[in-house]
C-alpha positions in Angstrom: -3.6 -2.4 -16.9 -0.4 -0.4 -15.5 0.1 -1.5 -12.1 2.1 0.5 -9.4 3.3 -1.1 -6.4 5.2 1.2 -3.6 6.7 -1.4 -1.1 9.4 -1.6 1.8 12.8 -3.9 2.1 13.7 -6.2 -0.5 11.3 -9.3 -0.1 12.2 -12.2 -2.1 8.1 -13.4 -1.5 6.5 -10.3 -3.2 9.2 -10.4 -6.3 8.3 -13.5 -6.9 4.2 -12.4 -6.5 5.1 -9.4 -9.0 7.2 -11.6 -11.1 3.6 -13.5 -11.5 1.8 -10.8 -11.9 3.7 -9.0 -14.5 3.5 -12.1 -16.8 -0.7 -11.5 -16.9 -1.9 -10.5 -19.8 -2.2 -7.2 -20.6 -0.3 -6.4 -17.4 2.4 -3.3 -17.5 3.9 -3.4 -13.6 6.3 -1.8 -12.3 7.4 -1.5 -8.6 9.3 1.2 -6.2 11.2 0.0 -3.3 12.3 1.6 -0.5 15.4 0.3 0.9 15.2 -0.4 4.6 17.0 -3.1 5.4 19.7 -2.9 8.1 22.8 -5.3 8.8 23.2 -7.8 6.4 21.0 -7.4 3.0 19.8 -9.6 0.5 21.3 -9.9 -2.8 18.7 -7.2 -4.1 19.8 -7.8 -7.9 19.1 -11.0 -7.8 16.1 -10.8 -5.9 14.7 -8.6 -8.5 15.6 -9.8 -11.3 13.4 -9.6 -14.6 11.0 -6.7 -12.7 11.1 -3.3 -13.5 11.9 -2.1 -10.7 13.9 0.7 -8.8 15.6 0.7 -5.1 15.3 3.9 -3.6 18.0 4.8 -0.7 20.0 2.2 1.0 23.7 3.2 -0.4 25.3 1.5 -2.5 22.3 -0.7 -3.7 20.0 2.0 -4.4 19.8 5.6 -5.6 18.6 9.2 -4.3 14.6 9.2 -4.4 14.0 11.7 -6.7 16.2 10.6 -9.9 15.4 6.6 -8.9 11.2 7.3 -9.4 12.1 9.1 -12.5 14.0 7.4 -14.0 11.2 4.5 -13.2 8.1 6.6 -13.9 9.1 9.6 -16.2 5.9 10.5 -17.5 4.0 7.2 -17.0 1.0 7.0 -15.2 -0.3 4.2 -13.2 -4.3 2.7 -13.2 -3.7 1.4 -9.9 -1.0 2.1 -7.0 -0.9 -0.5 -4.3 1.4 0.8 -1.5 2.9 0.1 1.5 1.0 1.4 4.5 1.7 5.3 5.9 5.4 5.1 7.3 7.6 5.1 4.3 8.3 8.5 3.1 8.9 7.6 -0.7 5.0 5.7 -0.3 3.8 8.9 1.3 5.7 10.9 -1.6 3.3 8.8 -4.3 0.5 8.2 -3.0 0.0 12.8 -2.3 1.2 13.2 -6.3 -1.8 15.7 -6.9 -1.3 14.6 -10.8 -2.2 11.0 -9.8 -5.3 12.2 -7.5 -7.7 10.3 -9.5 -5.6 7.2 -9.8 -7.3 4.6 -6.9 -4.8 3.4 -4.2 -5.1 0.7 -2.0 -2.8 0.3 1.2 -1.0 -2.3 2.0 -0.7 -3.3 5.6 0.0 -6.5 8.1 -0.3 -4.6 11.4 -3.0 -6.1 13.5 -6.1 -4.8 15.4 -5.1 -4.8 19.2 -6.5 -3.6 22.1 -3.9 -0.9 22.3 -3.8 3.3 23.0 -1.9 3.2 20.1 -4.5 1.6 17.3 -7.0 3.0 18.8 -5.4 6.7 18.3 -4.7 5.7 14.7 -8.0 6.1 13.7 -7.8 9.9 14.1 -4.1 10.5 13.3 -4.1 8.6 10.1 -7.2 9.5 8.6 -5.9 12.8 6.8 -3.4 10.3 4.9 -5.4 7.3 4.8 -8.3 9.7 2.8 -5.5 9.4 -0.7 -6.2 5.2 -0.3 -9.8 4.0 -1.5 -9.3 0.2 0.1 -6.7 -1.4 2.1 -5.6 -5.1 1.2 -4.1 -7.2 4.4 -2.8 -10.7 4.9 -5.8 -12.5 7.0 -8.3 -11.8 9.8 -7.1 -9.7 12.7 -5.6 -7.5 10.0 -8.8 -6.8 8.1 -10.5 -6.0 11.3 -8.0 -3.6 12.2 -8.5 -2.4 8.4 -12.3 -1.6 9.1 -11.1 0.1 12.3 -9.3 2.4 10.3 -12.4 3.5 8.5 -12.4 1.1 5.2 -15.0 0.2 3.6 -13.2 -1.9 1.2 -10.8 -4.6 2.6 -9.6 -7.8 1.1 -7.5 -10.6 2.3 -4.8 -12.3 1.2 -1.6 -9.6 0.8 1.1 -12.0 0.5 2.3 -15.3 -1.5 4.8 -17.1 -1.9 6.2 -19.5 -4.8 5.1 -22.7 -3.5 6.6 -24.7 -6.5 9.8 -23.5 -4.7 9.6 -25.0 -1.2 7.4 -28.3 -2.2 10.3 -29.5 -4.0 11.8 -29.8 -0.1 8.2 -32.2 0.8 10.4 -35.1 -1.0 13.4 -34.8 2.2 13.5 -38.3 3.6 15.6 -37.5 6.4 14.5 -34.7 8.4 15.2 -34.0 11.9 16.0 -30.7 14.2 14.2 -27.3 15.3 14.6 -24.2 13.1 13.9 -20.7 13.7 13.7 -18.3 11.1 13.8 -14.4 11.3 15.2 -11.5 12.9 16.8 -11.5 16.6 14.4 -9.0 17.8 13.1 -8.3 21.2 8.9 -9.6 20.0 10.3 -12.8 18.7 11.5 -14.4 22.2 15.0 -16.3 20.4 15.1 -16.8 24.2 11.7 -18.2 24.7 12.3 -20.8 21.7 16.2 -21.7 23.6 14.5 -22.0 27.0 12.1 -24.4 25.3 14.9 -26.5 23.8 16.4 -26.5 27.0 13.4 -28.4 28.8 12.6 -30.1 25.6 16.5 -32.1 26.0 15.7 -32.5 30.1 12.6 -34.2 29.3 14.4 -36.2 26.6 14.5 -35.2 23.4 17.2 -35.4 21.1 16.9 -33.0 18.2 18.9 -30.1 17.8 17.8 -25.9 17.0 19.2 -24.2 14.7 18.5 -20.5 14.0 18.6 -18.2 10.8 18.4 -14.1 10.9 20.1 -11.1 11.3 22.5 -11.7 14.3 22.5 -15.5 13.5 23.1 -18.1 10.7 22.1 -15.7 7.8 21.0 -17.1 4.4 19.9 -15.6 1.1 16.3 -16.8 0.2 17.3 -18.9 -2.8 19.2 -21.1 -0.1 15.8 -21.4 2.1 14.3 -24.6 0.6 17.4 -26.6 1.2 17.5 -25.3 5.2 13.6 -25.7 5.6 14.4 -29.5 4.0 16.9 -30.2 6.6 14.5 -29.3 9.6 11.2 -30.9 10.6 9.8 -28.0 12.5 9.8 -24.3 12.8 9.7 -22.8 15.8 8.0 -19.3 16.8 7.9 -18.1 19.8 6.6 -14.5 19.2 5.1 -11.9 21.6 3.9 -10.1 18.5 3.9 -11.3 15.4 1.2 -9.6 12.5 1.6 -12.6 9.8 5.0 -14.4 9.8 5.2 -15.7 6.0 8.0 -18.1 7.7 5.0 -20.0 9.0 3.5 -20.4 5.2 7.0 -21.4 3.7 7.7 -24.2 6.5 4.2 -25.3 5.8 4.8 -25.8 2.1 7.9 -27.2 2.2 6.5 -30.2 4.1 7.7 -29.1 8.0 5.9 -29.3 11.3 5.4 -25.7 12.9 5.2 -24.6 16.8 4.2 -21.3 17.2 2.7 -19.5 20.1 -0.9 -17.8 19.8 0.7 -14.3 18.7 1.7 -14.8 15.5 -1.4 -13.3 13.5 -1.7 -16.2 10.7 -2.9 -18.5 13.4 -6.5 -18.2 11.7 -5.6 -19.0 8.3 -3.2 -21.6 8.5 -4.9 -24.1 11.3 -2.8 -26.9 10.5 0.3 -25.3 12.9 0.6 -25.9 16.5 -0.3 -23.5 18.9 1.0 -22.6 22.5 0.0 -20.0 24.7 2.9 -17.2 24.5 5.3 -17.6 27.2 4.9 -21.1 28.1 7.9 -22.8 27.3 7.0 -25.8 29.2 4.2 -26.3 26.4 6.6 -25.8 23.6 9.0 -27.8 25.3 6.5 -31.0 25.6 4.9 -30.0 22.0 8.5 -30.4 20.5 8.7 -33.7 22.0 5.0 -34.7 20.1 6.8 -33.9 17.0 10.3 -36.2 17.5 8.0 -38.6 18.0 5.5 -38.4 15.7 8.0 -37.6 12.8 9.9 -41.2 13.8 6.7 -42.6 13.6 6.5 -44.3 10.1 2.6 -43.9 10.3 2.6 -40.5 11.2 5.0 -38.4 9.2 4.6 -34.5 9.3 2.0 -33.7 6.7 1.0 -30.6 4.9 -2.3 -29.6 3.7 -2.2 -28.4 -0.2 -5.7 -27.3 0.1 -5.0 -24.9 3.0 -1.4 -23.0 1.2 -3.4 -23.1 -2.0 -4.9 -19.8 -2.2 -1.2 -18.6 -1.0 0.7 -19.7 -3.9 2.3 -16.3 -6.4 -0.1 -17.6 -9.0 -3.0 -16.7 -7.1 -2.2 -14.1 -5.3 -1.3 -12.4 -9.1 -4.7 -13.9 -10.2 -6.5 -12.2 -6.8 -4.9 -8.8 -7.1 -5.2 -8.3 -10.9 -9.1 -9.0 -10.2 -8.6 -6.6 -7.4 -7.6 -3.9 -9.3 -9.6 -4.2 -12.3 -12.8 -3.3 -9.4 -11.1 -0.7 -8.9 -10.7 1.1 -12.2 -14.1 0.0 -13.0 -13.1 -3.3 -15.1 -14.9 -5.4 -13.1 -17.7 -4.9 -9.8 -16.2 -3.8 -6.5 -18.2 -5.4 -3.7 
């Protein structure tokens, strides 16, 4: 089975999803990346490492688009191309290859369905493009519904993993204490909702100090994450929109408490988080408070449930989207 995937941004979660999947039996992967990162950039060398895999644009860590996918591809030709949504112009470059018109495609997506002039437009402005995919494969929930929107027929769940063996390791901390925040310092996460919070969380008498990681902030390289997440007993998101925050999943697994408010998309499959109504810092305020003292509280340490991040580990997500794409080609029943 040869096994395309056209992604976005160097993601440390989907290398180590591909690293999974290209050790599958009879499995030959390889992956294009377009580089979009801006400030700061992960060690994409590392990241990478043991994938076939080529970084198109970006400078100095990545080449001009044409020699990078050929020196990639050459004359190879994929069973299946999984690729990222309809913005990146290298993902639109692949997935119009009139030589690969019979090769199925699937899109890969996180945005959500939202009452919005904006998805409801997409419908009609996509659909020329969206014709070259033959199934779309989202995170969770609100995305898939947004997926059908869109005209799908075809939808799964369940886009992203992580390497859970990584961040369990950090369940064993004994001594945990403090807020974290994780991500970039953009305008839709409200940094100053989650500070505002703090604020009234110290007034009312709590004791714990925040911390935050991103682009503008502490910065960290994802091998370093596991140690920071076991320093911390709870993630903080504040979010006025957020499609699927993998933050959220890696907390989780690494044995921490999460706040987050009721924008962040992954509400629905990961129930064992705390949710506020977005905007109310007073709630996240009092909530954080719950969780100082809960997590002093011999009896009630923060828990995790395995059973809920199961189905998220790289293992299965390699296991679910090697099943995916032998439907496709025919290797298996498409339902």
């Amino acid at each position: 089975m040869k096994i395309l995937f056209a992604w976005t941004g160097v993601t440390s979660y989907m290398a180590d999803c591909w690293r999974c999947l290209q050790s599958a039996a009879g499995v030959e992967l390889k992956v294009a990346v377009e580089n979009v990162c801006s400030g700061r950039a992960f060690d994409a060398e590392r990241v990478f490492s043991g994938l076939d895999c080529t970084i198109v644009g970006g400078g100095a860590q990545g080449v001009g688009e044409n020699v990078a996918l050929e020196r990639l591809l050459g004359g190879w030709t994929p069973d299946v191309v999984f690729a990222v949504g309809w913005h990146s112009a290298m993902v639109r470059k692949l997935v119009r290859r009139s030589d690969w018109r019979n090769v199925p495609k699937v899109c890969c997506f996180d945005m959500p369905w939202r009452w919005s002039l904006r998805c409801l437009a997409a419908r009609w402005a996509l659909c020329p493009f969206l014709r070259n995919y033959v199934a779309a494969y989202v995170p969770g929930r609100i995305c898939a519904r947004y997926a059908k929107w869109l005209g799908f027929s075809v939808v799964r769940t369940g886009l992203f993993g992580i390497d859970m063996g990584k961040f369990r390791k950090a369940q064993a901390a004994s001594e945990r204490s403090g807020f974290l925040y994780v991500g970039r310092m953009s305008v839709e996460k409200r940094v100053d909702l989650i500070e505002a919070a703090h604020r009234r969380y110290r007034e009312l008498g709590g004791a714990w100090a925040l911390d935050c990681y991103g682009q503008g902030g502490k910065f960290a390289q994802p091998s370093e994450m596991p140690r920071i997440y076991a320093e911390h007993a709870c993630l903080l998101l504040a979010s006025a929109f957020d499609p699927w925050p993998l933050v959220v999943l890696e907390a989780k697994a690494a044995g921490c408490e999460v706040i987050m408010s009721d924008r962040c998309g992954n509400r629905y499959e990961l129930p064992d988080a705390r949710v506020v109504r977005f905007g109310d810092f007073e709630a996240m305020a009092r909530e954080m408070l719950r969780v100082e003292h809960e997590c002093k509280d011999e009896r009630a340490k923060c828990k995790v449930s395995d059973d809920a991040l199961e189905r998220y580990d790289c293992r299965a997500w390699a296991e679910r989207t090697l099943a995916f794409a032998r439907e496709l080609t025919g290797e298996g029943r498409l339902k």
